[in-house]
OpenMM code with the backbone's topology and positions (N, CA, C; nanometers):
from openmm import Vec3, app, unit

residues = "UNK UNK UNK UNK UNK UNK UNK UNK UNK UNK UNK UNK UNK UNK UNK UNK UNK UNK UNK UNK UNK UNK UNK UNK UNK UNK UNK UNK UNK UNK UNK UNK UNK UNK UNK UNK UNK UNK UNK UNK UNK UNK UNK UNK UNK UNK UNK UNK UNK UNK UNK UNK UNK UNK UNK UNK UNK UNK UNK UNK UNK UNK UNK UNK UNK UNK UNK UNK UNK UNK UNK UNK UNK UNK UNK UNK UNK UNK UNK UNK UNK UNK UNK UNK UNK UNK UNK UNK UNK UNK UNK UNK UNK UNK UNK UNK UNK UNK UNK UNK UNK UNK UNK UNK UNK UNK UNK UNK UNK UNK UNK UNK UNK UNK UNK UNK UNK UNK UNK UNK UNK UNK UNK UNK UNK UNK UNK UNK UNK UNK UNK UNK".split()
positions = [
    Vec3(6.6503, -4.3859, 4.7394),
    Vec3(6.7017, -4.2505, 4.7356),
    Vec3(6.8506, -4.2547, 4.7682),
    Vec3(6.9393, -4.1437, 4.7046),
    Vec3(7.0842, -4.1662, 4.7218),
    Vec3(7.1380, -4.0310, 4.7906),
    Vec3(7.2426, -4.0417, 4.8669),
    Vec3(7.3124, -3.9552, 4.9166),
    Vec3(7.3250, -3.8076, 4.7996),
    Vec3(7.2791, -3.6826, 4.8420),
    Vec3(7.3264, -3.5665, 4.7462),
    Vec3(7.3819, -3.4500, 4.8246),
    Vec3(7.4980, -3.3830, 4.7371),
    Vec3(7.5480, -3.2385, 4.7774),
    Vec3(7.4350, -3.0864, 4.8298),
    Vec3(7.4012, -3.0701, 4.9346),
    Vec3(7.3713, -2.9678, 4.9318),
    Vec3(7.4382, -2.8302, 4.9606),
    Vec3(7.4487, -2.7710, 4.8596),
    Vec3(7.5203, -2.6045, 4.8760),
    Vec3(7.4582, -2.5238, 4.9712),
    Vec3(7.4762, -2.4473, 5.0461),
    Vec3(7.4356, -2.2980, 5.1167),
    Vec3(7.4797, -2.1948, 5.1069),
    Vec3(7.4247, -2.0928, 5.1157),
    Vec3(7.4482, -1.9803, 5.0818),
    Vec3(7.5440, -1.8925, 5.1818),
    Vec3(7.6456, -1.8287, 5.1049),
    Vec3(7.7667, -1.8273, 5.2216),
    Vec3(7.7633, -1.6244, 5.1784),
    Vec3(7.7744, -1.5680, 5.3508),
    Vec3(7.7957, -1.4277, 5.3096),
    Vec3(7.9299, -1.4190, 5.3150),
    Vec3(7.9967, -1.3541, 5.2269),
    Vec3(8.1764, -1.3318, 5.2095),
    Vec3(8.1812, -1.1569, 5.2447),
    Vec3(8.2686, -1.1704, 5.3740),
    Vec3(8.3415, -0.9986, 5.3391),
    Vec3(8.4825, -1.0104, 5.3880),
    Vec3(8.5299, -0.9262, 5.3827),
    Vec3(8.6871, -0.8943, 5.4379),
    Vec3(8.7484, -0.9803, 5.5657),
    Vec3(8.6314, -1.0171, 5.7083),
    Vec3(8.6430, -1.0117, 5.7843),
    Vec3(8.6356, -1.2168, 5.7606),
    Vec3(8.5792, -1.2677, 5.6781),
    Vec3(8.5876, -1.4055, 5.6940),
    Vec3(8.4545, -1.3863, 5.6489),
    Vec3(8.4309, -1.5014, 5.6269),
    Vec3(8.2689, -1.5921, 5.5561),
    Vec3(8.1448, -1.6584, 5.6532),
    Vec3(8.0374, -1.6405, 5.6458),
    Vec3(7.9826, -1.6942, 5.7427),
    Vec3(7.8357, -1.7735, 5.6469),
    Vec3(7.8209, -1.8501, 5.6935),
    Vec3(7.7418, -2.0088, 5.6161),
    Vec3(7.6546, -2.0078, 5.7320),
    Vec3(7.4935, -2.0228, 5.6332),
    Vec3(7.3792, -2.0539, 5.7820),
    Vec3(7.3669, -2.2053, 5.7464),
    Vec3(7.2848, -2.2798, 5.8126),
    Vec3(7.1931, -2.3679, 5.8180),
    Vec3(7.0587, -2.3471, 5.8450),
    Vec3(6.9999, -2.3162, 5.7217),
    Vec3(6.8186, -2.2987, 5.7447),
    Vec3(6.7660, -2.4072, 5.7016),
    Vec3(6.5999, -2.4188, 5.7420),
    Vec3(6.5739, -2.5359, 5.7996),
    Vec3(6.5331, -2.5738, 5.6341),
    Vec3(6.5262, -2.4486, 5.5526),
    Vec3(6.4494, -2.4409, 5.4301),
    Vec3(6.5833, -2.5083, 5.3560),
    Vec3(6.6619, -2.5247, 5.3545),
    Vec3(6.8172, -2.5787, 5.3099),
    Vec3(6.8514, -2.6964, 5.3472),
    Vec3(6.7843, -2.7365, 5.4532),
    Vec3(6.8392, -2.8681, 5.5339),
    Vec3(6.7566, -2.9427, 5.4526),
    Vec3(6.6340, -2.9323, 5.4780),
    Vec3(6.5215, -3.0227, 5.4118),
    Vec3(6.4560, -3.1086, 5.5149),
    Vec3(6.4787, -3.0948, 5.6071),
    Vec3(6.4356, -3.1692, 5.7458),
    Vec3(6.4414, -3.0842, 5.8531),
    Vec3(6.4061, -3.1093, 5.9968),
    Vec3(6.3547, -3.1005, 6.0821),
    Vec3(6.4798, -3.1359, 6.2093),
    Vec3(6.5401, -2.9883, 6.2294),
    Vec3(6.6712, -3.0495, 6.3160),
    Vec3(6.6263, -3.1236, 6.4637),
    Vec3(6.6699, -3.2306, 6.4973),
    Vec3(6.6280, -3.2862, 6.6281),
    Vec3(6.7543, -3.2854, 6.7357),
    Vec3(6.9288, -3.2851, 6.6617),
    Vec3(6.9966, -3.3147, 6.7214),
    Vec3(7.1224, -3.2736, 6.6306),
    Vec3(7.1470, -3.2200, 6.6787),
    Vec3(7.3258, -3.1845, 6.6664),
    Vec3(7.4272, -3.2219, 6.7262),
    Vec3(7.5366, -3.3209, 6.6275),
    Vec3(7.6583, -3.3658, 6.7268),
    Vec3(7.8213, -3.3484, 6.6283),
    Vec3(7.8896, -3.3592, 6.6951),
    Vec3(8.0295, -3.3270, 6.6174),
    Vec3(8.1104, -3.4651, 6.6744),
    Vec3(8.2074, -3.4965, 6.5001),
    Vec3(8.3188, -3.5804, 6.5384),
    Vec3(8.4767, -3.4941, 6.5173),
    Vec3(8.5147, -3.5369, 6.6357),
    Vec3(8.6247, -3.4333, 6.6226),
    Vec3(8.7841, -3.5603, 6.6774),
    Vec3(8.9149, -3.5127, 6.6926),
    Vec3(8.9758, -3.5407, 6.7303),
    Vec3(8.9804, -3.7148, 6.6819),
    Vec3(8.9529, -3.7267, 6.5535),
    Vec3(8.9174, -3.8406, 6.4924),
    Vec3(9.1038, -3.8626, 6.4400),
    Vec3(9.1097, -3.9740, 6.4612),
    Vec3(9.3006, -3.9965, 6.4224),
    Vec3(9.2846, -4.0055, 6.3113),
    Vec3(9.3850, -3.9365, 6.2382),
    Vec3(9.4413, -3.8987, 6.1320),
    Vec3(9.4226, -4.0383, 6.0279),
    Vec3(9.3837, -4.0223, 5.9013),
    Vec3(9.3127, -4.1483, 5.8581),
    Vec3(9.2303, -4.2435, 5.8673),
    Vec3(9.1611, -4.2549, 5.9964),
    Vec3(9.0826, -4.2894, 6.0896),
    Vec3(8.9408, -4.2827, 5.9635),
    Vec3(8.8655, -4.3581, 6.0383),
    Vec3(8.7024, -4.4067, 6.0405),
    Vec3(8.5714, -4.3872, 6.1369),
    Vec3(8.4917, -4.3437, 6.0902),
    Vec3(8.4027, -4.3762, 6.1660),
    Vec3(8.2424, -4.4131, 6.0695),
    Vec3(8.1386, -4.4559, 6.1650),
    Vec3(8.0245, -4.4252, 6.1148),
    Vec3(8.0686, -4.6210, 6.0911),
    Vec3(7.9563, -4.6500, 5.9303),
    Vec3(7.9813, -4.8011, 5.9086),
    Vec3(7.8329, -4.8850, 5.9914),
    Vec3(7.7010, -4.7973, 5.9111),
    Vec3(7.5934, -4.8205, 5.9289),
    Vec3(7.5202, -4.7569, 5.8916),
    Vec3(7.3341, -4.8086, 5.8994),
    Vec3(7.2359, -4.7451, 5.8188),
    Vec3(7.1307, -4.7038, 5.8932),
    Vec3(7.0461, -4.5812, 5.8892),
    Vec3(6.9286, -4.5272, 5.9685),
    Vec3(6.8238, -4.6120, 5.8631),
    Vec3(6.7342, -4.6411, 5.9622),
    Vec3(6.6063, -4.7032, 5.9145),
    Vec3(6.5100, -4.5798, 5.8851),
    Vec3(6.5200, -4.4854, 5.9649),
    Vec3(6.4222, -4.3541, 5.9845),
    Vec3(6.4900, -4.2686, 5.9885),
    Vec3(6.5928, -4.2258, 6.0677),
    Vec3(6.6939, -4.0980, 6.0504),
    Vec3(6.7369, -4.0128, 5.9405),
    Vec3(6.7614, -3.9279, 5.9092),
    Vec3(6.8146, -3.8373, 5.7780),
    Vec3(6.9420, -3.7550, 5.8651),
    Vec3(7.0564, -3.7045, 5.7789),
    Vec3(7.1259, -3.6633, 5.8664),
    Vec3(7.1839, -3.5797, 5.6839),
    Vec3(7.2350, -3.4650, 5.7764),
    Vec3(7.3096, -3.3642, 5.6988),
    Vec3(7.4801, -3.3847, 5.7785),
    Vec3(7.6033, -3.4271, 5.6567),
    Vec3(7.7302, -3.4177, 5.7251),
    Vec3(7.7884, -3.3189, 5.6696),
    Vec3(7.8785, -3.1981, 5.7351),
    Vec3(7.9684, -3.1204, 5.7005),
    Vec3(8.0628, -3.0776, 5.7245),
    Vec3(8.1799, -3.0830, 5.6704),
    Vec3(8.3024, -3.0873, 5.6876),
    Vec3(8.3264, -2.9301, 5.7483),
    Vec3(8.3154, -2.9021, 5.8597),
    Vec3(8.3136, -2.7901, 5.9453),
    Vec3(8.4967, -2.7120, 5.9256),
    Vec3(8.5502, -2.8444, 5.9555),
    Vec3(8.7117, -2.8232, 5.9591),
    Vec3(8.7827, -2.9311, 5.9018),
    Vec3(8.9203, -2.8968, 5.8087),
    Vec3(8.9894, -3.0071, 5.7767),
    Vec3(8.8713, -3.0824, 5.6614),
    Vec3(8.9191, -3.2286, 5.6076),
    Vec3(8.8506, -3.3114, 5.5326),
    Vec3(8.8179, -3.4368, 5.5648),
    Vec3(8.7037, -3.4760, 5.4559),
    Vec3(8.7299, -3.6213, 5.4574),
    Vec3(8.6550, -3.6746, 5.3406),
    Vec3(8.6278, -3.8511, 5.3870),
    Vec3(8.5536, -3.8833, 5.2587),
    Vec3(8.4325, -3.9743, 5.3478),
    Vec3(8.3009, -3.9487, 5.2295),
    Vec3(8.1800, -4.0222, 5.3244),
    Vec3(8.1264, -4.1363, 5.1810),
    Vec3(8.1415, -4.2730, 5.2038),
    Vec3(8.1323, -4.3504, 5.1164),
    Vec3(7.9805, -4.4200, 5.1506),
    Vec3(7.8974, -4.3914, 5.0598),
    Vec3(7.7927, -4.4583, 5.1073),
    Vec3(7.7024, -4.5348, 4.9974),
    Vec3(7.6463, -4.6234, 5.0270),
    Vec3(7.5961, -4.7313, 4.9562),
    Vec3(7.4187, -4.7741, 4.9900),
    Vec3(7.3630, -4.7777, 4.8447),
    Vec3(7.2199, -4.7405, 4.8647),
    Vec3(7.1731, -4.8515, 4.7026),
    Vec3(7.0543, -4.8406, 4.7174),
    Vec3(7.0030, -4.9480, 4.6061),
    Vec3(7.0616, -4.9330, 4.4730),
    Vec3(7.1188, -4.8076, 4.4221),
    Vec3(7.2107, -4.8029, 4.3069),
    Vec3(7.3899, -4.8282, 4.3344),
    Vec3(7.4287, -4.8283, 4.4520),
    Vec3(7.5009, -4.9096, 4.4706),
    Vec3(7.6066, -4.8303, 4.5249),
    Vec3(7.7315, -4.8263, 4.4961),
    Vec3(7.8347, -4.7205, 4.6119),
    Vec3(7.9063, -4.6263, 4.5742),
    Vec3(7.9001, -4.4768, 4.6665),
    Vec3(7.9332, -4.3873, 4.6098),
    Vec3(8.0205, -4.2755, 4.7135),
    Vec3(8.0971, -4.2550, 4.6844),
    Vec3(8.1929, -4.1766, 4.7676),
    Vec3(8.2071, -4.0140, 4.7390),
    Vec3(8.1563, -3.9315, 4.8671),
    Vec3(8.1840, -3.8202, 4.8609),
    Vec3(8.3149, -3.7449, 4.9067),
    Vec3(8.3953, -3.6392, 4.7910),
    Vec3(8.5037, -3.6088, 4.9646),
    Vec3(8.4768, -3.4641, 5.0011),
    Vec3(8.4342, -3.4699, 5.1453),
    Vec3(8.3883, -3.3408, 5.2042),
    Vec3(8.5169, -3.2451, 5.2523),
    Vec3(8.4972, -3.1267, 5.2241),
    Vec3(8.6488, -3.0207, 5.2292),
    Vec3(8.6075, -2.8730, 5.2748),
    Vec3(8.4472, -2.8565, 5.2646),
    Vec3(8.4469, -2.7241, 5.2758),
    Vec3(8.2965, -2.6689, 5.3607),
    Vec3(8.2978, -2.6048, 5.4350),
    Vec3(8.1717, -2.6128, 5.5415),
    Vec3(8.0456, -2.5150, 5.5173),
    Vec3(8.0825, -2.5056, 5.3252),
    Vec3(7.9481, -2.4412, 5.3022),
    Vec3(7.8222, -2.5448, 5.2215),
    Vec3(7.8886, -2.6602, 5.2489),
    Vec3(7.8456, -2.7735, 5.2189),
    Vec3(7.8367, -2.8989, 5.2563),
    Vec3(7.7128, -2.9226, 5.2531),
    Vec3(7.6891, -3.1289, 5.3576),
    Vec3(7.6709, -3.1972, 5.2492),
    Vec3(7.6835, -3.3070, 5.2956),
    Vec3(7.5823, -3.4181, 5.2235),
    Vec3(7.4855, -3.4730, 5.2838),
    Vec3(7.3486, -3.4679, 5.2257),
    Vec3(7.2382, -3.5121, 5.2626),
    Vec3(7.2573, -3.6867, 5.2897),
    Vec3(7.1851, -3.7178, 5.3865),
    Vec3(7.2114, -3.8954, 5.3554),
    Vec3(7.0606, -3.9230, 5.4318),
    Vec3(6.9529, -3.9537, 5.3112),
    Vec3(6.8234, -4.0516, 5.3884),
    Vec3(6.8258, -4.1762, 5.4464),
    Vec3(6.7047, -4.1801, 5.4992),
    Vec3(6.6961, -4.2887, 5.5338),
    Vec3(6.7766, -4.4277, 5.4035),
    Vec3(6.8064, -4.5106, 5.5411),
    Vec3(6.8228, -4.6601, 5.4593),
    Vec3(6.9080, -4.6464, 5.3489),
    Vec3(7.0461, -4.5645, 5.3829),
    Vec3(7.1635, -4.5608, 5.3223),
    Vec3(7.2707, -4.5848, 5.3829),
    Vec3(7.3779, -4.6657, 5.3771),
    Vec3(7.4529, -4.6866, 5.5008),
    Vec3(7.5826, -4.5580, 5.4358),
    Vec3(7.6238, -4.5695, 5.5311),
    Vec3(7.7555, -4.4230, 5.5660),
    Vec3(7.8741, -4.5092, 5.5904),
    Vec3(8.0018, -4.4793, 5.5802),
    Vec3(8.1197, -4.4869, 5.6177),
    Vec3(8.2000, -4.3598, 5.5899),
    Vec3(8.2556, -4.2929, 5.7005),
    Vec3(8.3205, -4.1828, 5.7100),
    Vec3(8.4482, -4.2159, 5.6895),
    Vec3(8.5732, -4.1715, 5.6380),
    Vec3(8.6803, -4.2263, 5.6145),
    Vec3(8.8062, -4.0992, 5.5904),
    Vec3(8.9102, -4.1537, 5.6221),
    Vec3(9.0375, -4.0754, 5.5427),
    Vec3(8.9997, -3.9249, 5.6252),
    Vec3(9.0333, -3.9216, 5.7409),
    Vec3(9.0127, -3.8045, 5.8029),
    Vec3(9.0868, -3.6852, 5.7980),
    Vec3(9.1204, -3.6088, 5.7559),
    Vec3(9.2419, -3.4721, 5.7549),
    Vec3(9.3125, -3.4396, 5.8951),
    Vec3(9.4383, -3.4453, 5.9698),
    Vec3(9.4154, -3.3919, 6.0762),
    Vec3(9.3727, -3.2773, 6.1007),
    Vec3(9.2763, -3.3023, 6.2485),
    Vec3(9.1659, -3.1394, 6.3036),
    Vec3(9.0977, -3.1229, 6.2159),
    Vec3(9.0212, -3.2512, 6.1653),
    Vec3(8.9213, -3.2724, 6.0984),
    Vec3(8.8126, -3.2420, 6.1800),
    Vec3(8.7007, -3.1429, 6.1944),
    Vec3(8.5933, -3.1855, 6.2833),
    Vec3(8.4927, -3.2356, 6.1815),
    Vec3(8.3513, -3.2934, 6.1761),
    Vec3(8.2490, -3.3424, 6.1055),
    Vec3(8.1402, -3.2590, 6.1854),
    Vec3(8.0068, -3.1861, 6.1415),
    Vec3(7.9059, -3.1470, 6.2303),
    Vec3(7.8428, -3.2165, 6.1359),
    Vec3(7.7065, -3.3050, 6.2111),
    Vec3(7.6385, -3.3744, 6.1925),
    Vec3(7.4893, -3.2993, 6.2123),
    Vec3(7.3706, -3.2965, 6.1333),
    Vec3(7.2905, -3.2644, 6.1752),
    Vec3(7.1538, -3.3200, 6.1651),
    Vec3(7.1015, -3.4384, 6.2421),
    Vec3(7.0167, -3.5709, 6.2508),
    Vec3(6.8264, -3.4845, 6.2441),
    Vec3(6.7696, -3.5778, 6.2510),
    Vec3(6.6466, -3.5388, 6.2180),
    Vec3(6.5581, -3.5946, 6.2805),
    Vec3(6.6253, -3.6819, 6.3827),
    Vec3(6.5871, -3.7378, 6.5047),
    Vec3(6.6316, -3.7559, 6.6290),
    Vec3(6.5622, -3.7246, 6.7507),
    Vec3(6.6770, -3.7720, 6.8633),
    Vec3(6.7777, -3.9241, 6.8584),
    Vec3(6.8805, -3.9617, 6.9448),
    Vec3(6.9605, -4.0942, 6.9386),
    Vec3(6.8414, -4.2023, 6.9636),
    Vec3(6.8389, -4.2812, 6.8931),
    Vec3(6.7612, -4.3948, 6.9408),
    Vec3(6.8223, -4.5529, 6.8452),
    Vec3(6.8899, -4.6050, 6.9285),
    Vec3(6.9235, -4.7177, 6.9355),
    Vec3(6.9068, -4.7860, 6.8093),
    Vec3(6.7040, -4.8183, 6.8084),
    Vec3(6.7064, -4.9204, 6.7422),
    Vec3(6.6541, -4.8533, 6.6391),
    Vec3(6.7100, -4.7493, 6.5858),
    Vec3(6.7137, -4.6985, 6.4355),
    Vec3(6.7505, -4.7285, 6.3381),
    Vec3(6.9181, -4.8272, 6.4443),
    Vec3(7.0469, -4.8426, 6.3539),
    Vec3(7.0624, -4.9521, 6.2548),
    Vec3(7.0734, -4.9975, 6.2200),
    Vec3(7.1458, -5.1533, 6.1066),
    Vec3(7.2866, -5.0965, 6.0859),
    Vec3(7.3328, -5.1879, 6.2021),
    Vec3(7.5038, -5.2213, 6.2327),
    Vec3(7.5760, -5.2988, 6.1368),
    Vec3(7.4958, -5.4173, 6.0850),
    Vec3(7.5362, -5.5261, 6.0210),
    Vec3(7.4884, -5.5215, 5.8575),
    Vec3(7.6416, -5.4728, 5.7725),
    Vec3(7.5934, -5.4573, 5.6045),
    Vec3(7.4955, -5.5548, 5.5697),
    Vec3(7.5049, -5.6857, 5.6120),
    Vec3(7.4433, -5.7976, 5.5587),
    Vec3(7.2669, -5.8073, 5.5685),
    Vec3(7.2353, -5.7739, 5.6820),
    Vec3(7.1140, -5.7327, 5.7374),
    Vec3(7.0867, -5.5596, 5.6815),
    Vec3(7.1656, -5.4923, 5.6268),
    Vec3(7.1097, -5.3887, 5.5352),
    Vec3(7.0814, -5.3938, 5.4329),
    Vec3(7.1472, -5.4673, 5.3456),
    Vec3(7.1439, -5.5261, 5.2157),
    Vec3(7.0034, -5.6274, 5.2280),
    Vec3(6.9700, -5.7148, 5.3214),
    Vec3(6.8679, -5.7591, 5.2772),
    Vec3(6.7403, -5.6757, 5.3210),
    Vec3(6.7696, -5.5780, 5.3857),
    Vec3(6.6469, -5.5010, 5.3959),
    Vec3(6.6152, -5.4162, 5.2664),
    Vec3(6.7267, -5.3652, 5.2065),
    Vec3(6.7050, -5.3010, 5.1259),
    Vec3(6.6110, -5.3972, 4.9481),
    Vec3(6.6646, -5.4948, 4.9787),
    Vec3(6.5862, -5.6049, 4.8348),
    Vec3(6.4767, -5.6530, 4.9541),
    Vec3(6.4486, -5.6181, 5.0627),
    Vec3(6.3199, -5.7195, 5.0995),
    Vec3(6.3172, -5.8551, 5.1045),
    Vec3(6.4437, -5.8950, 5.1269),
    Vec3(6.4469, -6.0471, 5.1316),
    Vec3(6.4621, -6.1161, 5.2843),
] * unit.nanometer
topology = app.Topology()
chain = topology.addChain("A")
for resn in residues:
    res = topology.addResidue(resn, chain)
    for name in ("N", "CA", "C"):
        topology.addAtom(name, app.Element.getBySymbol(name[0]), res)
């Protein structure tokens, strides 16, 4: 399965715009909410894969780009606007990149933090992903 755009439905009036997150939109089961913020200007983060986790990213404030790589191979999103995430399943690795300054990221996971979810090491993702 590969990283996809999900849209939400945004109410617009005079006063500014306001964007939900329903659970019927997410597609998962929120467990945990966290934000990257104060990320230096061009800066990185992320640069790993959930074994079980699903996570919704959205560019809350400012931009960026989320490059991620999955059995069809690598694909780069650039996030700009906070009526929209990108979905990322399981056993896709992420790299967050090219940050906007007062960029924030809200993240929204589908599991509590747990350690040994992660695959840190591309090399050991890649062979999980062919089963070798």
């Amino acid at each position: 399965m590969t990283a996809r755009i999900i849209r939400f439905g945004t109410v617009h009036d005079d006063s500014g715009n306001l964007t939900a997150f329903e659970r019927t939109g997410v597609g998962f089961d929120v467990s945990r909410v966290f934000i990257l913020h104060d990320v230096v200007e061009g800066g990185s983060r992320g640069g790993h894969a959930h074994r079980v986790l699903q996570e919704l990213i959205v560019a809350v404030s400012g931009s960026f780009t989320v490059t991620t790589w999955d059995s069809e191979g690598e694909h780069q999103q650039h996030l700009n606007r906070a009526s929209e995430g990108l979905y990322v399943p399981p056993m896709v690795w992420r790299r967050l990149s090219d940050f906007s300054g007062g960029a924030v990221a809200l993240v929204l996971a589908s599991t509590p933090y747990n350690p040994e979810d992660y695959i840190r090491d591309f090399d050991e993702f890649t062979k999980a992903l062919t089963g070798d």
